[in-house]
C-alpha positions, 0 to 999 in steps of 0.5 A, a space after each residue: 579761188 573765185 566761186 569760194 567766197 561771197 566775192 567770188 561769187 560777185 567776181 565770176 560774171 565780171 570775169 566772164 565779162 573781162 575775158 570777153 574783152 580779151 577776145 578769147 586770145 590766149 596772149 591777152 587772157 593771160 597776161 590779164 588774168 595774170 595782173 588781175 590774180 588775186 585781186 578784189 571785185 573793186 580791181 576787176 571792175 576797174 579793169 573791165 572799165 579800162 579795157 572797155 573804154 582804151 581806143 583799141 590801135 589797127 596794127 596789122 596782123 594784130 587782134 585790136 583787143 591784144 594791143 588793148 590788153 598788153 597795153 593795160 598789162 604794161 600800165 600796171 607794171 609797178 614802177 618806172 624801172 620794170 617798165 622801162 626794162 618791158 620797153 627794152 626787152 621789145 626793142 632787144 627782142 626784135 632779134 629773137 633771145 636776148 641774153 641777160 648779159 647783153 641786157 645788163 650792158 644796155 639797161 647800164 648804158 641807158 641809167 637804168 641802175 642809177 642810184 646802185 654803185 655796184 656790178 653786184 647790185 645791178 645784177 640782182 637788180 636786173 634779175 629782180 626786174 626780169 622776175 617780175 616781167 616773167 611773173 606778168 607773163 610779158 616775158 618768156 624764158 629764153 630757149 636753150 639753143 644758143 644759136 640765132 639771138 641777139 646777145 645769146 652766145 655772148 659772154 656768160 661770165 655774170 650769168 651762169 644759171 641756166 635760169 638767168 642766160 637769156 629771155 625772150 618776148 612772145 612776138 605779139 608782146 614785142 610788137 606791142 612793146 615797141 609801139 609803147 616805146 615809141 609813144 612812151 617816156 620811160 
């Protein structure tokens, strides 16, 4: 915990000053804070750096320094495949939850599973994936309604856990992710 060791003695004011960049919005504070968390002085530095000097994009409705956060949070997403399941979710999420099973048939459908040979496979894989988005906060559990989303109400059959029916994006975070999409090759 920062403020229990030399380094986190070093690691508050630069903190303080990667918090400032994120403009006190909570969206962005988490999903910083969220990739930053027990990373060292060095790593901090560097994100400070990176959020200082991204051209912040006027999307309208939308704190610059969001877009400058989200885009950093969705650039240090380890891996191609966990990327390109964040630029989905966006264009999925458009129409509120978006239930893992019609996921699972999108990211089939878009190769996403390209070097596993098994339903079996690409469930775990998906469900690995959507675990790490939620775990950078760029991803919410869905709600338990199952009414309006897109997908949610469709078959359940390979997703009976109530943990892994459906997900769903903060609006801020679709936004964000949509434009990436457009812009991005993943």
């Amino acid at each position: 915990m920062a403020g229990d060791s030399v380094e986190g003695d070093q690691l508050r004011p630069i903190a303080i000053k990667v918090l400032d960049e994120c403009g006190g919005l909570p969206i962005a504070i988490v999903t910083i804070a969220t990739a930053l968390k027990d990373e060292t002085v060095a790593v901090w530095k560097n994100a400070l750096d990176d959020l200082r000097s991204c051209a912040p994009i006027n999307i309208r409705g939308m704190e610059k320094k969001v877009y400058t956060c989200l885009q950093w949070s969705y650039n240090h997403l380890e891996g191609d495949e966990v990327m390109s399941l964040f630029l989905l979710c966006g264009c999925l999420s458009y129409y509120g939850d978006i239930s893992m099973d019609q996921m699972l048939r999108y990211a089939t459908g878009l190769n996403f599973f390209d070097r596993i040979d098994s339903l079996e496979g690409a469930i775990n894989k998906l469900v690995t994936l959507v675990k790490t988005l939620k775990a950078s906060s760029l991803l919410l559990d869905g709600t338990e309604d199952d009414g309006d989303g897109f997908g949610v109400g469709a078959s359940r059959l390979l997703f009976m856990d109530g943990d892994h029916k459906s997900v769903r994006m903060h609006d801020l975070v679709c936004d964000v992710a949509r434009i990436i999409a457009f812009k991005d090759p993943h």
